[in-house]
N, C-alpha and C positions, 0 to 999 in steps of 0.2 A: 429741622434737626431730626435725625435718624432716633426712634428709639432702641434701649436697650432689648435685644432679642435673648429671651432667657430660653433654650432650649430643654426640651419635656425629658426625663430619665427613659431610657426606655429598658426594658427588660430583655431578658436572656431570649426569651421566643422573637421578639421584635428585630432584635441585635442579628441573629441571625437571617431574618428574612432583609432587612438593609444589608449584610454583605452578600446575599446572593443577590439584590441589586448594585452592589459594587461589580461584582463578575460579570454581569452582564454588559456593564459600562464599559470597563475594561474588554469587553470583547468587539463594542461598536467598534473602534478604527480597523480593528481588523475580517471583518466585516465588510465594510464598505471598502477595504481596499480587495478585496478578493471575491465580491460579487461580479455576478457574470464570467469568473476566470474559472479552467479545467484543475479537476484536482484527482487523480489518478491513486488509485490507494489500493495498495497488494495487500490478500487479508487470508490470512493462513493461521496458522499454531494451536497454542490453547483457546484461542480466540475462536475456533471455527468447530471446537467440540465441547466447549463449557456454556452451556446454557444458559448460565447468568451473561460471561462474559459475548456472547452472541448475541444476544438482546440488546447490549449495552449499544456495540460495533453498531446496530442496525438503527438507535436512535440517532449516532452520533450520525449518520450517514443520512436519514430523514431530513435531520435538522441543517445538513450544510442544505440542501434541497431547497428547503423551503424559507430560506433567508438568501436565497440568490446565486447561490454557488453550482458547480456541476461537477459532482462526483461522477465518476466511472468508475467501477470496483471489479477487480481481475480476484480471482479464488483458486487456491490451491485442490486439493479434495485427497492427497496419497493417502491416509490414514481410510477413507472411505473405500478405495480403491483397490487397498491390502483388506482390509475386511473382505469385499467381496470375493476378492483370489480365493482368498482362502474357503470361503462358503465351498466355490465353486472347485476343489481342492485344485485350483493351479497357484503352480511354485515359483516363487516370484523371488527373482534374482536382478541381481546390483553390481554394476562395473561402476570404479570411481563416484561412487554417490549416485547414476543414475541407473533407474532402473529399467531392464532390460526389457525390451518392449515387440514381444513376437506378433503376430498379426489376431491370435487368437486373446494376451493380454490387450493388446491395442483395441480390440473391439468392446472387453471387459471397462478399459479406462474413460471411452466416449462412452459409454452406457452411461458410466455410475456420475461421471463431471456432467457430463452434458442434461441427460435424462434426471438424475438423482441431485446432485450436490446446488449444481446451477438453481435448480428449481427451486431449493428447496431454502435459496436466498432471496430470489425476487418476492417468492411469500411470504416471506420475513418481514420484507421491504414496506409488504402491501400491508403486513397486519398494525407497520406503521403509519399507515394513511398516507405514503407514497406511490407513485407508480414508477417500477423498476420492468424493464423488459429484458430476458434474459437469449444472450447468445452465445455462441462461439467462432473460431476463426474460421469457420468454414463458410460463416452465413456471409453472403455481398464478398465474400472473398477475402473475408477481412483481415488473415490472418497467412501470406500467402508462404510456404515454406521450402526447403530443401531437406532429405535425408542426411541426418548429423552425421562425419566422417574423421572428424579431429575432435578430442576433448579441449579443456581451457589451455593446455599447455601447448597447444598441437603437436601429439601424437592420434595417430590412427585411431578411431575405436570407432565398432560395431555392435550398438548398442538395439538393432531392430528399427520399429515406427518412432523413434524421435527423432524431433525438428527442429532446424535451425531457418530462424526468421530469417527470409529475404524483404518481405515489404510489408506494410502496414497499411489497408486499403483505410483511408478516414472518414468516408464519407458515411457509409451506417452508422457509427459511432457517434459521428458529431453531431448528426441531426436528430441523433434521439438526447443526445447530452444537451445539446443548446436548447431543446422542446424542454416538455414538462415529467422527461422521463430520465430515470437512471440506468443508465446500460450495465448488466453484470454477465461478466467475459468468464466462457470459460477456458483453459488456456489449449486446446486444440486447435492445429494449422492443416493448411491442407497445401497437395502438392500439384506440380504442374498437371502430375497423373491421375491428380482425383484421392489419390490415398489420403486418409487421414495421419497426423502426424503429434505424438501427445509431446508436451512443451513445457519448460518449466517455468512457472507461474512466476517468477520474479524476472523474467526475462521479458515476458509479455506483456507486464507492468510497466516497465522500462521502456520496451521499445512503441507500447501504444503512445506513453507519456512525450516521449520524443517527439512520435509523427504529431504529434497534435500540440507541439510546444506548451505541453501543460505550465502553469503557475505551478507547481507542488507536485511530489511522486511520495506517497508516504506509505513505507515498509512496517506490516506490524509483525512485530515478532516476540519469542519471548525470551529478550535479551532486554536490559536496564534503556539502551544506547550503546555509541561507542562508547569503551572502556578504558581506562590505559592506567601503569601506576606511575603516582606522582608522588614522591619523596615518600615513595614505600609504603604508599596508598593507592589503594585503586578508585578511581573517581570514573564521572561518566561526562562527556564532554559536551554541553550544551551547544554550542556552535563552533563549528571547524568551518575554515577555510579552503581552498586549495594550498594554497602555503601553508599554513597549520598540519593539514594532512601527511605532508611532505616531510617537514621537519618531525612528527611524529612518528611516521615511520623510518624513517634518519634511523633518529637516536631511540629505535629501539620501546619508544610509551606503547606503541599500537604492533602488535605484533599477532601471529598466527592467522585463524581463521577470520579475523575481522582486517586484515588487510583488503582481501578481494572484498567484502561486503563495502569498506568505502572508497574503496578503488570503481566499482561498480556503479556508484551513486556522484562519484567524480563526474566519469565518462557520460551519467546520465546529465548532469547541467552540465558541460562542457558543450554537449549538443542540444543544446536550448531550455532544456527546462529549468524554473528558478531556483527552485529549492528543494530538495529532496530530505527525509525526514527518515531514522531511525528508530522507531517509540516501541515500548511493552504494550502488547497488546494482551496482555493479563493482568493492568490495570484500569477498570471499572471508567468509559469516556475516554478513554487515553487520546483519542482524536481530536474531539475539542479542547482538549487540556494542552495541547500541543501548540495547535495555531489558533487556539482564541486565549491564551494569553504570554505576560510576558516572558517569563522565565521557562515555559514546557516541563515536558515531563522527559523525553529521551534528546535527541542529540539533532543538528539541524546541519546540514551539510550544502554551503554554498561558495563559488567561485573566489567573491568578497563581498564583505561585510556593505550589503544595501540595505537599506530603511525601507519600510514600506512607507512609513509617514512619520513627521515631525515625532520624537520623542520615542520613536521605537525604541526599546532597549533590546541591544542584540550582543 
């Protein structure tokens, strides 16, 4: 006969160090379902100029590493980019959101991404006791492009050195992803002619995630999630569907500029990849708070509602 087990009081210090062993439990299944998988994560915004919150992005990004996962992290750098213009007093102009890209800004933009911004996360990487090796699309060809001639809507424009991805070479990538290294992309392509070609960072994210059928493409930015109002509220949508998506842009919940943001995350698992992820990246770990537990912190974007394992809640 079993006896009675009187369990000890424990205190407010105690209390707390058992529920960060609860978190941690709670993060095993998801864990072991996503070790050894690719996990492709665009890392831009306040994220990329707040100090605190850049440290944080760099633990989060250690730690999938070294529990068995393979980050790839693509980096925006515009904010670094316009600082330099300006140093160097050139004027730096914008058709439709992108920016105009003459041969003498295009040499300013691979400086400061390539030489500057890249670098200057792989040492992030490292003073986390990871090893990140830092490239761009030009290196193995990785990034192979055409001069952009239509915007989104296609009409004509002539925006200078930007590129419009034709292929995605996988092989440098994979082999430092599947090793013991983190690849961090910076979003420069190159053309059949050798010219360099500057790219925007959420595209390059996308289309790396593709070629390589990542598990996860996780967007951080500094929005909640998707948004929409619901009975005169505005809420944030923890998991959308394709059908979900649909009917919310129907009837009008999802409207403006977050239409193309999950229209874009659509197209991205439509062509293979699992899940695609909308998170604030101006709150403190926002990456494992997302997919190391159950409820996340912004919005999850997938075809239909799969499990990774018994008792997911999705």
């Amino acid at each position: 006969m079993e006896k009675d087990l009187t369990l000890p009081t424990v205190g407010h210090d105690m209390q707390t160090l058992i529920n960060k062993a609860a978190t941690l439990i709670e993060a095993l299944p998801y864990i072991q379902s996503l070790a050894g998988k690719t996990i492709v994560i665009k890392y831009g915004g306040n994220a990329m100029v707040n100090e605190e919150l850049k440290s944080s992005v760099m633990d989060d990004i250690a730690l999938l590493k070294c529990v068995g996962i393979n980050p790839i992290l693509v980096h925006g750098g515009g904010p670094d980019i316009s600082n330099m213009l300006k140093k160097l007093n050139i004027e730096s102009h914008f058709e439709n959101g992108l920016r105009v890209t003459d041969a003498k800004t295009m040499g300013v933009a691979q400086m400061v991404l390539v030489g500057k911004t890249n670098k200057e996360v792989v040492s992030y990487l490292g003073q986390k006791g990871v090893k990140a090796i830092g490239i761009c699309g030009i290196d193995g060809h990785l990034i192979e492009c055409e001069k952009m001639t239509e915007d989104a809507n296609g009409n004509p424009v002539d925006v200078g050195f930007v590129g419009k991805i034709k292929k995605i070479n996988t092989k440098v990538i994979s082999t430092l992803a599947n090793d013991e290294y983190i690849p961090v992309v910076a979003p420069i392509g190159v053309g059949s002619d050798g010219e360099s070609y500057n790219i925007n960072a959420d595209t390059v994210a996308s289309e790396i995630a593709v070629a390589l059928k990542a598990e996860k493409l996780i967007t951080l930015t500094d929005v909640e999630g998707v948004k929409g109002m619901v009975d005169g509220k505005e809420q944030v949508f923890p998991v959308l569907t394709e059908t979900d998506i649909h009917e919310l842009i129907d009837s009008g919940v999802i409207t403006g500029g977050m239409i193309p943001k999950v229209m874009g995350c659509l197209d991205t698992i439509r062509r293979g990849v699992g899940r695609a992820h909308i998170i604030d990246g101006r709150i403190p770990h926002s990456i494992l708070l997302e997919i190391f537990t159950g409820k996340g912190i912004g919005t999850m974007i997938m075809r239909e509602k799969t499990p990774y394992f018994e008792g997911e809640k999705i």
